[in-house]
FIZABA-671323 format. One record per residue (C-alpha): x, y negated, z. Coordinates in pm, whole numbers, m for minus. Last residue first. Example, Ala and Ser with C-alpha at 12.3 -4.5 7.8 and 13.67 -1.06 7.14 Angstrom:
% FIZABA-671323
- 1367, 106, 714
- 1230, 450, 780
This chain:
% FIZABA-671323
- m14021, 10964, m13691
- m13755, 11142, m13919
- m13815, 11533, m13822
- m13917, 11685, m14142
- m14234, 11723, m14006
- m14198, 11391, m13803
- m14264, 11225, m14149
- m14523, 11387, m14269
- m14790, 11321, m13951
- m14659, 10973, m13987
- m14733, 10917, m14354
- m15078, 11070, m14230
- m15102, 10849, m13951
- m15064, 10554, m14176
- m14880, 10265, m13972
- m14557, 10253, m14182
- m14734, 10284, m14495
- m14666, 9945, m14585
- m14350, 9934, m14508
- m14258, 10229, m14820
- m14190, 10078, m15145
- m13992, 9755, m14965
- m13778, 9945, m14714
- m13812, 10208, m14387
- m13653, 10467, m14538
- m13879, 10775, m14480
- m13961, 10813, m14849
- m13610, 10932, m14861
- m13675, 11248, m14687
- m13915, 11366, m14974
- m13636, 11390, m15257
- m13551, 11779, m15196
- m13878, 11820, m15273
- m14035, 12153, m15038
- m14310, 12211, m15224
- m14552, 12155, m14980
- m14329, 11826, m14842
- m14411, 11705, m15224
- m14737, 11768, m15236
- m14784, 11609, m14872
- m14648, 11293, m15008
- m14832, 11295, m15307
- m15171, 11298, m15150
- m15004, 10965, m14936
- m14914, 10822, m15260
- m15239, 10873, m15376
- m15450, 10744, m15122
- m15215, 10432, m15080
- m15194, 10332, m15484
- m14936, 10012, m15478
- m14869, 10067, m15814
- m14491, 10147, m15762
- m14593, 10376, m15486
- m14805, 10574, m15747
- m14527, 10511, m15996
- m14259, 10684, m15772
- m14499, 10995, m15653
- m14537, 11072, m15999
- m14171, 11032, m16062
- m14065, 11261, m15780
- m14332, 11504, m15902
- m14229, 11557, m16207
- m13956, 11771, m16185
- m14154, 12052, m16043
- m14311, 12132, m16398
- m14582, 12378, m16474
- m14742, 12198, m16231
- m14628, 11872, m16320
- m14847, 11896, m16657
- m15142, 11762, m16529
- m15007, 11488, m16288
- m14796, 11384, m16553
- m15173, 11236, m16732
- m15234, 11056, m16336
- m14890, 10914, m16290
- m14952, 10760, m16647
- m15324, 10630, m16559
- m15153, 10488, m16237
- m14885, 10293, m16372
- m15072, 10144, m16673
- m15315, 10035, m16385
- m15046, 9889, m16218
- m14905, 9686, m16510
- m15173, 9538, m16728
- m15552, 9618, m16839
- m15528, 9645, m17163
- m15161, 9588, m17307
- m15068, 9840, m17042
- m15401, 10053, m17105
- m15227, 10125, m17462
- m14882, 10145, m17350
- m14957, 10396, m17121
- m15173, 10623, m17306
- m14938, 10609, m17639
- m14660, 10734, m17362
- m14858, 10999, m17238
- m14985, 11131, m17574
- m14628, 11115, m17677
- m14544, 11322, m17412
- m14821, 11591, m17475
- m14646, 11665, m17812
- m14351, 11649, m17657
- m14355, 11866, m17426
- m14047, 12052, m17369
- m13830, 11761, m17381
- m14054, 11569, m17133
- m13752, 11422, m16962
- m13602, 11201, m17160
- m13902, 11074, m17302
- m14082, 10993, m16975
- m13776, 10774, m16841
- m13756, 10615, m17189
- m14106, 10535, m17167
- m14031, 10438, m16756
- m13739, 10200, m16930
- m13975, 9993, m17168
- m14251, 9955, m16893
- m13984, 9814, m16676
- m13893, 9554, m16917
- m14217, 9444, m17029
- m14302, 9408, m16596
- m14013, 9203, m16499
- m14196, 9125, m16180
- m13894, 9148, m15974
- m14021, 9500, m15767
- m14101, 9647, m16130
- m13723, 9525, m16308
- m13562, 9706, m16024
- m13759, 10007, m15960
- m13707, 10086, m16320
- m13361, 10009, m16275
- m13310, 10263, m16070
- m13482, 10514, m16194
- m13303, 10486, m16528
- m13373, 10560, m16911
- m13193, 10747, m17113
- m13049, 10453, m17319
- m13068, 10268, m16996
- m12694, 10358, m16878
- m12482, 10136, m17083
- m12379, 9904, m16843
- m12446, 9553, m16805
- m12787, 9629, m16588
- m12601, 9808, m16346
- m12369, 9562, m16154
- m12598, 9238, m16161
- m12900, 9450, m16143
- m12856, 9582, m15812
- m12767, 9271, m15648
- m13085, 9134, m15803
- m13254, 9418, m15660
- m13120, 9394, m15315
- m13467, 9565, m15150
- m13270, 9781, m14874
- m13403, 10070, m15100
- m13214, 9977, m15423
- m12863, 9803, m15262
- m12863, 10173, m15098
- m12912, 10351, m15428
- m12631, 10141, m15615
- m12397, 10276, m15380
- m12472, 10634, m15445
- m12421, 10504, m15820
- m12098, 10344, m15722
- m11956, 10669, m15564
- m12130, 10914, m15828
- m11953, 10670, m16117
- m11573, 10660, m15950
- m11341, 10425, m15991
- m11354, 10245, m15634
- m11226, 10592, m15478
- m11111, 10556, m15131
- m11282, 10256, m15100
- m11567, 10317, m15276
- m11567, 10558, m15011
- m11487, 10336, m14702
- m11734, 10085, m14798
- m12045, 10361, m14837
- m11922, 10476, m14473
- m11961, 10158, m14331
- m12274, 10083, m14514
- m12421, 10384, m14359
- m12319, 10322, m14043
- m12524, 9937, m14007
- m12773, 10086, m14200
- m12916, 10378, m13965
- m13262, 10397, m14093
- m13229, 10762, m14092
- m13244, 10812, m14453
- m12966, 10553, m14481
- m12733, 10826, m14254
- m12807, 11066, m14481
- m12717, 10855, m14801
- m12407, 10699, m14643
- m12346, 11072, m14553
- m12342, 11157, m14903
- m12112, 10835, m14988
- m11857, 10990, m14716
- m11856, 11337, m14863
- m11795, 11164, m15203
- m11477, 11025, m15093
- m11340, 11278, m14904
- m11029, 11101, m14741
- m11094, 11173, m14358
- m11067, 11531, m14436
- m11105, 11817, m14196
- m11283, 11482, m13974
- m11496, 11437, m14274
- m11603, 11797, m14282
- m11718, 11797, m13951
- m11833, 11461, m13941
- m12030, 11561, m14204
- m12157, 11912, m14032
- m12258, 11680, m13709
- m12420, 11468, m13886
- m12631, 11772, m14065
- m12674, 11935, m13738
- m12871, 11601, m13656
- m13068, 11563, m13886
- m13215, 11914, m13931
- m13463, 11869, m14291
- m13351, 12184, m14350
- m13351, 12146, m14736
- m13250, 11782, m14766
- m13029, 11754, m14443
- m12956, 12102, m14354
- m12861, 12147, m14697
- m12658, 11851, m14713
- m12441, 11904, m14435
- m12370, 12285, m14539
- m12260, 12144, m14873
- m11964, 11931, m14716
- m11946, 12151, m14464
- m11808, 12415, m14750
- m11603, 12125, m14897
- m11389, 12027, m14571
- m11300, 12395, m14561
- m11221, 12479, m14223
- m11513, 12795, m14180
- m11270, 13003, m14499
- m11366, 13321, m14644
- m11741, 13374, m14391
- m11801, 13033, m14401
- m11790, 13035, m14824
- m11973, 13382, m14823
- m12288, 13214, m14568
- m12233, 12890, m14813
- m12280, 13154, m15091
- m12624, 13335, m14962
- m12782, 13004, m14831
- m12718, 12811, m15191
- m12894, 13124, m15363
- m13159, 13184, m15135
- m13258, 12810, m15154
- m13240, 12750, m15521
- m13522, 12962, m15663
- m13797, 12849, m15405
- m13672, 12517, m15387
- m13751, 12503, m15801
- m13505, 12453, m16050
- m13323, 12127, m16244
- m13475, 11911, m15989
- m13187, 11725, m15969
- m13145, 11759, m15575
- m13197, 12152, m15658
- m12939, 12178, m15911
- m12639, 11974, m15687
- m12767, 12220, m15426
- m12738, 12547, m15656
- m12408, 12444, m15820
- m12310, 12320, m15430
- m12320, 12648, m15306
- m12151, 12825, m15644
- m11844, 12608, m15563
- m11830, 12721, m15192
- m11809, 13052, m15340
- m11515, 12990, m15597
- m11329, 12810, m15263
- m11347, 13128, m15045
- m11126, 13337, m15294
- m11190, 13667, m15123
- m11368, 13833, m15437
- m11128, 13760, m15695
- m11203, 13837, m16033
- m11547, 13839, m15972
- m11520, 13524, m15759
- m11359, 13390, m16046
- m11595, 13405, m16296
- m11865, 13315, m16070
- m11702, 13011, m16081
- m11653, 12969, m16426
- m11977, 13079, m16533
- m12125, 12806, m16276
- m11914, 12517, m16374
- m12072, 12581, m16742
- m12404, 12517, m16570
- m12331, 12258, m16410
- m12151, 12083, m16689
- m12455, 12137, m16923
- m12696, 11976, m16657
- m12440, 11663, m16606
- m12252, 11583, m16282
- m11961, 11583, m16454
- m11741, 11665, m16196
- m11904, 12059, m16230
- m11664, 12081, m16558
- m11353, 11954, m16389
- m11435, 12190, m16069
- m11510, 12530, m16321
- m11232, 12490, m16471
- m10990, 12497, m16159
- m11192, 12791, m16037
- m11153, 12990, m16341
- m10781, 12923, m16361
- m10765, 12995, m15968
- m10976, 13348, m16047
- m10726, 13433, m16363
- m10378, 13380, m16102
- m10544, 13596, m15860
- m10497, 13440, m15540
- m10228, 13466, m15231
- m10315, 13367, m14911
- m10353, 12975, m14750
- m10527, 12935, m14380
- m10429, 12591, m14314
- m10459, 12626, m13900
- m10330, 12267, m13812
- m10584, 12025, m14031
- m10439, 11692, m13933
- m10096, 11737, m13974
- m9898, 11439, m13880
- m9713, 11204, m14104
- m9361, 11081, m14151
- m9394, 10959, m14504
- m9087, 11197, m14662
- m9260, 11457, m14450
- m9589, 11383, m14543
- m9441, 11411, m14920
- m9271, 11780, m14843
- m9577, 11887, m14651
- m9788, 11786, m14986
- m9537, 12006, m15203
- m9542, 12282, m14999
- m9924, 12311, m15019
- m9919, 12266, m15347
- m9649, 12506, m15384
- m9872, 12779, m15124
- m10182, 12722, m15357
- m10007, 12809, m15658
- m9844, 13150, m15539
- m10032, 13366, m15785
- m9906, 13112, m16050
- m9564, 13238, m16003
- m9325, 12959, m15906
- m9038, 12727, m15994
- m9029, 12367, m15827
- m8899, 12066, m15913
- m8807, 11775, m15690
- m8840, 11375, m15668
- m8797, 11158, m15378
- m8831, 10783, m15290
- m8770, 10636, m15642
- m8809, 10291, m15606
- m9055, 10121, m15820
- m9097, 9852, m15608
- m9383, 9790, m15406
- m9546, 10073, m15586
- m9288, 10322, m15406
- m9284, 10630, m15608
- m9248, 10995, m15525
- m9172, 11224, m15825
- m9287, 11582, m15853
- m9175, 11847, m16097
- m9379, 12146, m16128
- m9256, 12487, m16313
- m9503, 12772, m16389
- m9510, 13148, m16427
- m9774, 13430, m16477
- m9733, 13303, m16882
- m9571, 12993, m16941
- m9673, 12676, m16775
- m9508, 12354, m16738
- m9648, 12084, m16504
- m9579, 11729, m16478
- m9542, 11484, m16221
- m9641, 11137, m16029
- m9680, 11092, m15670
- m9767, 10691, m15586
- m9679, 10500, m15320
- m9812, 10197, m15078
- m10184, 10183, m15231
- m10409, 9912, m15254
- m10557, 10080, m15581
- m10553, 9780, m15845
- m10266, 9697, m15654
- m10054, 9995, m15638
- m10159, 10107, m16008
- m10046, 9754, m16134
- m9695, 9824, m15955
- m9641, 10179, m16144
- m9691, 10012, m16452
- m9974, 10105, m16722
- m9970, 10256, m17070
- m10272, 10449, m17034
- m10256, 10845, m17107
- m10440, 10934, m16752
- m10478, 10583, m16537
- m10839, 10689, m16461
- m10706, 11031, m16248
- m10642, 10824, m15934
- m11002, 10640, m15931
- m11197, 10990, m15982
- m10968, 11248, m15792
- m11028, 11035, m15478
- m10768, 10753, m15352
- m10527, 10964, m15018
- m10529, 10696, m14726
- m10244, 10872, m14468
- m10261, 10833, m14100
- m10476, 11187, m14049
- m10285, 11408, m14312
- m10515, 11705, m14463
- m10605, 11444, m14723
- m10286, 11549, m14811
- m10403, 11890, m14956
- m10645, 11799, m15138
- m10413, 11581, m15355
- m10217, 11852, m15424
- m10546, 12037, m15526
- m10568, 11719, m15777
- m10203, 11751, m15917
- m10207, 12127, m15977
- m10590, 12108, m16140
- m10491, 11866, m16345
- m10193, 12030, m16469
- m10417, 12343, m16527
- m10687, 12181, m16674
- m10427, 12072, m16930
- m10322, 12393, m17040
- m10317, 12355, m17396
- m10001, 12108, m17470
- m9926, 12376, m17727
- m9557, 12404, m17549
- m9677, 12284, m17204
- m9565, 11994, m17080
- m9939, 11904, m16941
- m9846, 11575, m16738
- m9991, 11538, m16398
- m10294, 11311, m16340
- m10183, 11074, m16041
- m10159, 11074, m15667
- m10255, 10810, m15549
- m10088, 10667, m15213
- m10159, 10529, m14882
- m9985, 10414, m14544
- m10093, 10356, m14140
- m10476, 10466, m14209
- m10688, 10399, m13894
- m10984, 10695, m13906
- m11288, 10607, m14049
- m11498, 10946, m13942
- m11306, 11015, m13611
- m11290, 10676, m13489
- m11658, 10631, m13621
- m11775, 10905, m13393
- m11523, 10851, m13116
- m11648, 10486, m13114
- m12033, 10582, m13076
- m11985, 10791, m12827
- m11808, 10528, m12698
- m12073, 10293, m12682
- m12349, 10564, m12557
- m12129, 10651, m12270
- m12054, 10303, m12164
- m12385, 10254, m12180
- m12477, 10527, m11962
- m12169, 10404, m11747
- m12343, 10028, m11689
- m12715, 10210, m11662
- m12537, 10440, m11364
- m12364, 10139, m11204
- m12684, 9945, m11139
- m12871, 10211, m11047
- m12612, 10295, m10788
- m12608, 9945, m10600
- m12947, 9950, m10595
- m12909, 10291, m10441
- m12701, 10163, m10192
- m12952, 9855, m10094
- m13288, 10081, m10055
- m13059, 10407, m9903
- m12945, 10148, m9654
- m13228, 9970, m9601
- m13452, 10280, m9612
- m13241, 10459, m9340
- m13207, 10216, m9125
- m13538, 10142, m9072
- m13621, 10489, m8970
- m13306, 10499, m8785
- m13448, 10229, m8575
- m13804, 10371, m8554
- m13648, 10635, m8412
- m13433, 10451, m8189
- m13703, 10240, m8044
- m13895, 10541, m7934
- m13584, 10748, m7795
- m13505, 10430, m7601
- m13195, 10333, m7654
- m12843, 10476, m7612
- m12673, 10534, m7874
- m12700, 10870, m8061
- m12406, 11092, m8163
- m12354, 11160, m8453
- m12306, 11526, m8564
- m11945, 11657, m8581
- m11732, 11779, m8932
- m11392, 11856, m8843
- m11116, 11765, m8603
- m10955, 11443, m8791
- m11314, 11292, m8821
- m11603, 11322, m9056
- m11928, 11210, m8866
- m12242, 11359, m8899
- m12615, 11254, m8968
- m12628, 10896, m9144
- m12321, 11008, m9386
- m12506, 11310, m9449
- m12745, 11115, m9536
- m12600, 10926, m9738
- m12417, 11199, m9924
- m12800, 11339, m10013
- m12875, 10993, m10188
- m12549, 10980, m10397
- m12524, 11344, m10505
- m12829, 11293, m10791
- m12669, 10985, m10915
- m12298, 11231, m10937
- m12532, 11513, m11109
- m12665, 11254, m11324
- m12360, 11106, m11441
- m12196, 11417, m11494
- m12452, 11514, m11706
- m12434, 11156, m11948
- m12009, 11280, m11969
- m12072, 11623, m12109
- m12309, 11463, m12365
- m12060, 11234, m12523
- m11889, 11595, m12647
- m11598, 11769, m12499
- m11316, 11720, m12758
- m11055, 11765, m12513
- m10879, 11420, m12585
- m11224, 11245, m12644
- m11359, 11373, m12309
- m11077, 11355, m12112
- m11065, 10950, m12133
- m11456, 10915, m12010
- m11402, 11165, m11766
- m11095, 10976, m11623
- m11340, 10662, m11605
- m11633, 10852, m11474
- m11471, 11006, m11162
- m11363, 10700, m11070
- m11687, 10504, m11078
- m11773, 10834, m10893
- m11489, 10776, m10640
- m11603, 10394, m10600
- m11932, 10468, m10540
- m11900, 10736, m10279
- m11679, 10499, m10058
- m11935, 10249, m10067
- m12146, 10456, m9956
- m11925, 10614, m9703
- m11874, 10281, m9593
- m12219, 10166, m9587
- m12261, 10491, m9326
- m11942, 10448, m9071
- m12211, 10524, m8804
- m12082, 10281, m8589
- m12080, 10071, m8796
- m12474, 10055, m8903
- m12519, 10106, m8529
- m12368, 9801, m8449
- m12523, 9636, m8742
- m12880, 9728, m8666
- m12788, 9663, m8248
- m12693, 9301, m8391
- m13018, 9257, m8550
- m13179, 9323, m8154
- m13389, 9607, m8061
């Protein structure tokens, strides 16, 4: 049979146009997927399925295509032409693989191009919802305490800063953190230095007067350009109805500012005015980040959950005591776990749209879980309930830097110091990532000046060790040991006499590893020790025992273990070890 009979019966049988004709509606198909998906919230994963099922549809619509014919009356088989009945099968034989062979081509090509597209936007949608496009910005500021004994100043704070809570609700609006806002408190600054030290459009300024179950709140809004007055209003209310006036007050503001709710369903309900005072104390004091102002936080909180059962944000305070204690290594796992579990379960039970409940549900699946991917999904969770949380967005910075992801974690690191430039957990979470992507000078240059090494710091201890600053280091890991070994001292000073002894005697690494060795024997009795141990063993370049300390701390369930997976100078050259390996999949990071 003659080439021309091939494309006469390639015609005839209308089959590269129903190819053709196949690839253009799934192109199609793809492109209003691809818009539906974001708008309907769908998932990137909803899209990748479509794809296949449309690839797997391709090959059986051509032949189809090669059997029947679709005309105006219905579905009919093909007819044959006439040829010989040996020649035409081996025709359609032939046919049928250049076709298929050239079509499919054609559809591999296309799939890859819309799998990429998938995995692009997937990307997008993720950091469109996490760093959202902010169209204004303000701070809201400390309110004054006009009370008569000017004695309820955790109260005005607490009015101003739940305020601010509440317009982080607000997608267009950039709302500064708690931290960087509340600095200007009793300093004789302008309104304009505020907007440019901040880089923000207005400011909210008040004061708050309480007397007994009653309180009065006046609000000003500022513009920093100018100092215009944009709006100002006092409210009168019973403190049982707190939440509601902040809540009024922040729709009053977007109003003013033309925003759009981000957080639709605001579940708000009346509260015990003694369980909000308890909560409101129990925030300031678990800001501090410091082992008395956890555990003061804690009294206060379960304070008011006594009071007031139902008060969802009291429990998802007492979640992150016991995760903020854990990460510290202030208690054991095995004390800590039941206790975060049983309050976050409370917390989701009250109230499942708190940004602060996913908050601490993202970093328990992280650190405790070891679930990686729930625990992005819980922070994008939280940070799309509040694209403003500062110190949700340097946590996932720290997640996301655990899985080698730097490009994202840097992005969110920039947003929060950001959103909150002030603040000492923001800049600290900062200083980590500068640590384990090797920037020690960098590192050193912003931490070194301040007066943190009294107590001795990890950080720079890792610092001044990786840049061969060895008298320096060996300074800070006494003060380190010190600091710590408050309930041993007698066998602490015996540590420290031991390291700067073989120090002086045999130099740095071996001083490392005889003091990892003598903390060895006590860290037993004390889990808090075992982070450090493992530290100076890596520190001093000590494979077997860093890799014996590796399992000890996955044993024990270290809170800390993950970041050993961060591919960086302490830990490249144990990339290869199958043990290191073996550890690392167990918690799901190889």
């Amino acid at each position: 049979m003659k080439f021309k009979d091939y494309l006469n019966e390639l015609q005839r049988r209308h089959v590269v146009k129903a190819g053709v004709a196949y690839l253009v509606i799934a192109w199609l198909i793809v492109q209003v997927l691809s818009v539906m998906i974001p708008a309907f919230d769908l998932g990137q994963g909803f899209l990748k399925i479509s794809i296949i099922i449309l690839s797997i549809g391709f090959p059986i619509w051509l032949i189809i295509a090669w059997i029947y014919d679709f005309t105006p009356e219905g579905i009919k088989k093909t007819e044959d032409m006439v040829f010989d009945a040996k020649v035409l099968a081996k025709k359609n034989v032939r046919l049928n693989r250049v076709i298929i062979g050239a079509l499919s081509i054609a559809l591999i090509l296309l799939i890859v191009n819309q799998l990429r597209m998938a995995e692009t936007m997937e990307k997008q949608v993720m950091t469109a919802s996490m760093l959202p496009d902010f169209t204004s910005s303000i701070a809201v500021l400390a309110f004054d305490d006009m009370s008569p004994n000017k004695d309820q100043e955790y109260f005005s704070d607490g009015i101003s800063e739940e305020i601010l809570n509440h317009l982080t609700k607000y997608k267009e609006l950039k709302v500064i953190s708690r931290t960087s806002s509340f600095a200007y408190k009793g300093k004789d600054v302008t309104i304009n230095m505020i907007g440019e030290e901040l880089d923000v459009a207005y400011v909210l300024e008040g004061s708050v007067r309480k007397s007994g179950d009653t309180f009065r709140t006046t609000v000003q809004l500022i513009d920093t350009k100018d100092g215009t007055h944009l709006w100002s209003e006092t409210f009168d209310r019973k403190i049982e109805d707190a939440l509601f006036t902040q809540d009024e007050i922040a729709s009053l503001v977007a109003k003013r500012l033309k925003l759009t709710l981000l957080r639709e369903n605001v579940r708000l309900r009346k509260v015990d005015p003694r369980a909000y005072e308890m909560y409101l104390n129990g925030r300031i004091n678990l800001a501090f980040q410091t082992p008395k102002g956890i555990d003061v936080a804690e009294q206060y909180f379960l304070k008011s959950v006594e009071i007031d059962p139902l008060f969802a944000p009291a429990f998802a305070g007492l979640s992150g005591i016991w995760i903020v204690k854990k990460q510290l290594n202030m208690v054991s796992p095995e004390l800590a776990d039941p206790k975060m579990e049983e309050y976050l379960a409370k917390a989701f039970e009250l109230d499942s749209a708190d940004a602060e409940v996913w908050r601490w549900q993202a970093s328990k699946l992280a650190n405790t879980d070891f679930k990686w991917k729930a625990s992005n999904n819980a922070m994008e969770k939280c940070l799309k309930l509040n694209p403003n949380f500062s110190e949700a967005r340097a946590f996932y910075a720290h997640f996301l830097m655990i899985q080698n992801r730097w490009d994202e974690a840097w992005e969110q690191m920039n947003r929060a110091v950001e959103l909150d430039p002030f603040s000492p957990l923001v800049q600290n979470f900062r200083g980590i990532l500068l640590l384990h992507q090797g920037r020690y000078d960098e590192y050193l240059s912003i931490f070194e000046p301040l007066n943190i090494s009294a107590l001795g710091h990890t950080g720079l201890l890792i610092s001044y060790s990786l840049t061969k600053q060895y008298d320096k280091a060996i300074e800070h890991l006494k003060k380190i040991i010190k600091t710590k070994g408050q309930e041993d001292k007698n066998k602490i000073e015996e540590i420290i006499k031991i390291l700067d002894e073989t120090y002086k005697s045999t130099g740095f690494r071996a001083a490392l590893n005889v003091t990892a060795e003598a903390l060895g024997k006590i860290s037993d009795s004390h889990h808090l020790w075992s982070g450090q141990i493992m530290l100076l063993y890596l520190m001093a370049e000590n494979k077997e025992k860093v890799l014996y300390w590796l399992e000890k701390l996955y044993i024990r369930k270290n809170p800390n273990l993950p970041y050993y997976a961060i591919i960086g100078p302490l830990t490249k050259r144990y990339q290869n070890e199958p043990r290191y390996i073996e550890i690392m999949e167990r918690i799901n990071l190889r």
